[in-house]
Structure formats: structure tokens, C-alpha cells
NUPA-693303 format. One record per residue (C-alpha): z, y negated, x; residue in three letters. Coordinates in steps of 0.5 Angstrom, whole numbers. Layout:
N
{pz=Z; py=Y; px=X; resn=ala} $
...
This chain:
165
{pz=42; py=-700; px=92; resn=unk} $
{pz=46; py=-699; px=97; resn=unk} $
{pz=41; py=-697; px=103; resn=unk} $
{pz=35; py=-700; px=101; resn=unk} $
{pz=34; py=-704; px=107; resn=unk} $
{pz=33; py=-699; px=112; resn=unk} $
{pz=28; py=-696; px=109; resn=unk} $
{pz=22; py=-702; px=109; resn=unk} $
{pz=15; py=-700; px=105; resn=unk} $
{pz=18; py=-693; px=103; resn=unk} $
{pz=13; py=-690; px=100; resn=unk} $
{pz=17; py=-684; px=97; resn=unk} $
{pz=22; py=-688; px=92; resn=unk} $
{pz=26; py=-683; px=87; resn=unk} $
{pz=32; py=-685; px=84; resn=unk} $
{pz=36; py=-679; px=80; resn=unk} $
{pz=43; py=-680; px=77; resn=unk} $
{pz=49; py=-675; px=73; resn=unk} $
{pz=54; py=-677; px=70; resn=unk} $
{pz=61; py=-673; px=72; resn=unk} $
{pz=68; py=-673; px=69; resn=unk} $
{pz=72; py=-675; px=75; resn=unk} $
{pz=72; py=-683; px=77; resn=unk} $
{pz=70; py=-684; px=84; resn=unk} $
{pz=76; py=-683; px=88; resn=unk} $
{pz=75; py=-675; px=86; resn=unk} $
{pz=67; py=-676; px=87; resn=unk} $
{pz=67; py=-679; px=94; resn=unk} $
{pz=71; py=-673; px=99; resn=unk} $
{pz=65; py=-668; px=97; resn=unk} $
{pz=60; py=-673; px=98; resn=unk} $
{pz=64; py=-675; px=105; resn=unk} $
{pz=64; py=-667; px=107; resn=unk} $
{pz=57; py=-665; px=106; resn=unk} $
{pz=53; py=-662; px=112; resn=unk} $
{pz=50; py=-656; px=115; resn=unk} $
{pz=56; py=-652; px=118; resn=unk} $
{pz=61; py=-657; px=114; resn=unk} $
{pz=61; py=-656; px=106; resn=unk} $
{pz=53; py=-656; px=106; resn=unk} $
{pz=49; py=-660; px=101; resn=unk} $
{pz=51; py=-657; px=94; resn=unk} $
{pz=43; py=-654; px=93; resn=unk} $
{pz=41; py=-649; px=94; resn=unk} $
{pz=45; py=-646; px=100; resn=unk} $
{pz=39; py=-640; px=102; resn=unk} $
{pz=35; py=-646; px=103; resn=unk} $
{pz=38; py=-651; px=107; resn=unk} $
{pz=45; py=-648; px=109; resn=unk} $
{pz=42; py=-641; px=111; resn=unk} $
{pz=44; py=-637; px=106; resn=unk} $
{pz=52; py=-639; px=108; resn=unk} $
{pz=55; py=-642; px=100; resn=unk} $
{pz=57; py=-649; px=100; resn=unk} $
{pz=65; py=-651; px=99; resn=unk} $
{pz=68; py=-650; px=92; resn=unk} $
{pz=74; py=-654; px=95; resn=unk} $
{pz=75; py=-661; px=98; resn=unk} $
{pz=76; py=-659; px=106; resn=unk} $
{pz=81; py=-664; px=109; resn=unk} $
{pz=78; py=-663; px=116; resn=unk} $
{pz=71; py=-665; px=114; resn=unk} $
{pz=74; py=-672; px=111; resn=unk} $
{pz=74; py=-676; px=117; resn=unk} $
{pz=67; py=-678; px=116; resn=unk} $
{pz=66; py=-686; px=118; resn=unk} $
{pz=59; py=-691; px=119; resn=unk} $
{pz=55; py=-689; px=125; resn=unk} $
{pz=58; py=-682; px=126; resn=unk} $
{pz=52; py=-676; px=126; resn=unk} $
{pz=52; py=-671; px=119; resn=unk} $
{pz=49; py=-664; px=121; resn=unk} $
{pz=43; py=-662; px=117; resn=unk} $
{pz=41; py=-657; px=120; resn=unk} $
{pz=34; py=-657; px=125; resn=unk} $
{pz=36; py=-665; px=125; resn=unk} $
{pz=41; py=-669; px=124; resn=unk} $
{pz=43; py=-675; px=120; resn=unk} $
{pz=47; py=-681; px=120; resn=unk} $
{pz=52; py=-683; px=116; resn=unk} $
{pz=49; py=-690; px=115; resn=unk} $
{pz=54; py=-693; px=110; resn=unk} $
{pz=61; py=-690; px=109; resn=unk} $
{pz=64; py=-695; px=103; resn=unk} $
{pz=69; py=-690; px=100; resn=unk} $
{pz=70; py=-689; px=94; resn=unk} $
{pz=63; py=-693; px=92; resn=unk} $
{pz=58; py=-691; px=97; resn=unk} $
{pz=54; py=-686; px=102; resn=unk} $
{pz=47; py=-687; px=105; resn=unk} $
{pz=45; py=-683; px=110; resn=unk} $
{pz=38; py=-684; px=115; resn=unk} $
{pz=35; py=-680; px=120; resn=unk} $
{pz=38; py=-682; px=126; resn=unk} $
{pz=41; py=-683; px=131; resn=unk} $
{pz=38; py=-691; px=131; resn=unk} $
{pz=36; py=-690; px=138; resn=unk} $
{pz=33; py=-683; px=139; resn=unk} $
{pz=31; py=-683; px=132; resn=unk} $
{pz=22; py=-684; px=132; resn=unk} $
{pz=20; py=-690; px=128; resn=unk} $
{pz=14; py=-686; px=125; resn=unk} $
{pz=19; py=-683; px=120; resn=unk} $
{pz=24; py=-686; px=115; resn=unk} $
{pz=28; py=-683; px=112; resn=unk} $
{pz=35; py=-685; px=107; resn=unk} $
{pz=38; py=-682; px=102; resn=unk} $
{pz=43; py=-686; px=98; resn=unk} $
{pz=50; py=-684; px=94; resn=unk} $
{pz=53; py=-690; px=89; resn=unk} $
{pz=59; py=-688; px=86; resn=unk} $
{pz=59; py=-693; px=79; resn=unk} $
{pz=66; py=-694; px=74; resn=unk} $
{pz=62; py=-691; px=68; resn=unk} $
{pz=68; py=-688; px=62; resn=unk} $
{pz=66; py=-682; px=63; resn=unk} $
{pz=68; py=-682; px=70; resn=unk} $
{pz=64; py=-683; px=75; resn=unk} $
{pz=55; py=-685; px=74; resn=unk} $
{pz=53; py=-682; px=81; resn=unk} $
{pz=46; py=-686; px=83; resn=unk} $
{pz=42; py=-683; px=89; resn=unk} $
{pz=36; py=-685; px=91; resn=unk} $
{pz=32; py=-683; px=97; resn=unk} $
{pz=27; py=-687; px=101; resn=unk} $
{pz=22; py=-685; px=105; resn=unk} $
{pz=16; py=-687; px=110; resn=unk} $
{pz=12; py=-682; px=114; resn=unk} $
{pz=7; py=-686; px=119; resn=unk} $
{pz=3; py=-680; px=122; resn=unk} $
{pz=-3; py=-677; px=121; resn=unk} $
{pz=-2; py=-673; px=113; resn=unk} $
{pz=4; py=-678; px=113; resn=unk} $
{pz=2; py=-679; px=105; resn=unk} $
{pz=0; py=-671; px=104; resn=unk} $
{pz=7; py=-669; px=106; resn=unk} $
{pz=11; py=-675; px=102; resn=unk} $
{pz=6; py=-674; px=95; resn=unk} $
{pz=6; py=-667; px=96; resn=unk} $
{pz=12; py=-663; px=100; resn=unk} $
{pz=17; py=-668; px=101; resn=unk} $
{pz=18; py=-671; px=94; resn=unk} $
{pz=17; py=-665; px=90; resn=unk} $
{pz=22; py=-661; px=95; resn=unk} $
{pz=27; py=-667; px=95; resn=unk} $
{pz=27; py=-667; px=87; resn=unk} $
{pz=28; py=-660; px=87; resn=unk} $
{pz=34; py=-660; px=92; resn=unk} $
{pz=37; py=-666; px=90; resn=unk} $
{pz=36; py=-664; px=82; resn=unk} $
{pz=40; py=-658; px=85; resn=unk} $
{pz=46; py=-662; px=89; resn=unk} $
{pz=47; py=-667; px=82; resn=unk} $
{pz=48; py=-660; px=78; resn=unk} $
{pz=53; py=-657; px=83; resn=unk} $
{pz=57; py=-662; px=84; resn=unk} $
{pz=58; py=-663; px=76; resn=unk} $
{pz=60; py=-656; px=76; resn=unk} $
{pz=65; py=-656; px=82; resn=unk} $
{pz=68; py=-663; px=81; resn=unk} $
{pz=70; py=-662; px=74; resn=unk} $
{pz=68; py=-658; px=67; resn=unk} $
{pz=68; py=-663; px=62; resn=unk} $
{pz=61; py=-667; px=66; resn=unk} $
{pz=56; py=-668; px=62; resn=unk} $
């Protein structure tokens, strides 16, 4: 997947897929405009947009997203690794030069021609290298990242069009 190479040795893989009844070019502007203080992220807004409902419309101000530029998440900020509209979205934590090599972390977004629209693939990679790295990868991280991201495919398959699947 698109992304995979920035996270070597991950020892946290997930990949988790939906099916939306959009094509890509549709699906792409939301994925473009997710942030804390921007659309939010589609999950559970009380957890990871402090209670503020994320966007139930395409906001043409939050769709100049490009490769490099910083994605607000809250207490810390990712980058916006790849931007290959309508195909791709990886974010990481970043910035590249502040960012502590003791952690890794993506997130990855393939948007995939399927008849019914669009196959939305993303997959997180992660690595913690710091004492109880493995505990928070197995047991907090992964668990929480299923839940939230589980959350943010369903969102989305609601607000991008009726007929998902």
C-alpha cells in the first residue's frame, strides 16, 4: 500500500476496508479535509475532536491539502505524506525533522475503482521504540486505532452517499 515504506519494522499492521457507493473523485475531498479544528476525523467526535461534530459537507477552504503539509490532530500534528488525488492519502507523524524516531507512525488511505464506487483500504502502521513500546502497541494503540478508525469508515459511508454498503 501506498505508505508502507515509511514505517519499517511495524510491529502494529492493520488493514481495514469499506465499500462506498461514490467513485473516488467523491471520496477523496473528505479524506483531503480531515483535521482537529478542520472537518475532524469522522470518529468519535467527543474523543478526538473534543466534543466539536465533524463535517457533513465538502468544505472547499479545507481542500488545498498537498505532500509535506502539516494535518492538525490535536495534541500533535501529522503530515500529509502522500497526496496522490483521487488514489491516496498517507499521513505520519511529523513533522520529518522534529518528528522522534522512537516513534512511527502512518495511516494510509487507497481509494480503489470497485463497481460499486469506491474500495476504501487503509491500513495503520506503527512502531513504538520506548520503554512499554510493545504494551502500548498491543494493548492501547491497536485496540483504540480499531475502534476509531471502525468508527471513521462507517461515518463516512453514511455522509458520502446512502446506498454504501
Amino acid at each position: 500500500m501506498p505508505g508502507d515504506d515509511l514505517c519499517p519494522g511495524a510491529r502494529l499492521v492493520a488493514t481495514r476496508s469499506i465499500t462506498l457507493g461514490a467513485r473516488p473523485d467523491e471520496v477523496f475531498p473528505w479524506l483531503r479535509q480531515m483535521g482537529f479544528g478542520r472537518a475532524g476525523w469522522y470518529s468519535w467526535d467527543l474523543l478526538d475532536n473534543l466534543g466539536r461534530r465533524s463535517a457533513r459537507t465538502i468544505h472547499p477552504e479545507w481542500q488545498t491539502l498537498a505532500s509535506g503539509d502539516s494535518v492538525p490532530g490535536g495534541p500533535i500534528d501529522f503530515e500529509a505524506a502522500v497526496v496522490d488525488p483521487p488514489r491516496s492519502l498517507v499521513l505520519r507523524l511529523g513533522p520529518t525533522e522534529s518528528r522522534q524516531r522512537r516513534i512511527c507512525f502512518s495511516l494510509a488511505y487507497d481509494l480503489r475503482d470497485d463497481p460499486m464506487g469506491t474500495r476504501l483500504v487503509t491500513r495503520v502502521r506503527a512502531r513504538i521504540d520506548a520503554p512499554g513500546g510493545r504494551f502500548l502497541e498491543r494493548f492501547i494503540l491497536g485496540p483504540g486505532d480499531g475502534i476509531m478508525l471502525r468508527r471513521q469508515l462507517v461515518t463516512l459511508s453514511r455522509r458520502i452517499a446512502p446506498t454504501t454498503r
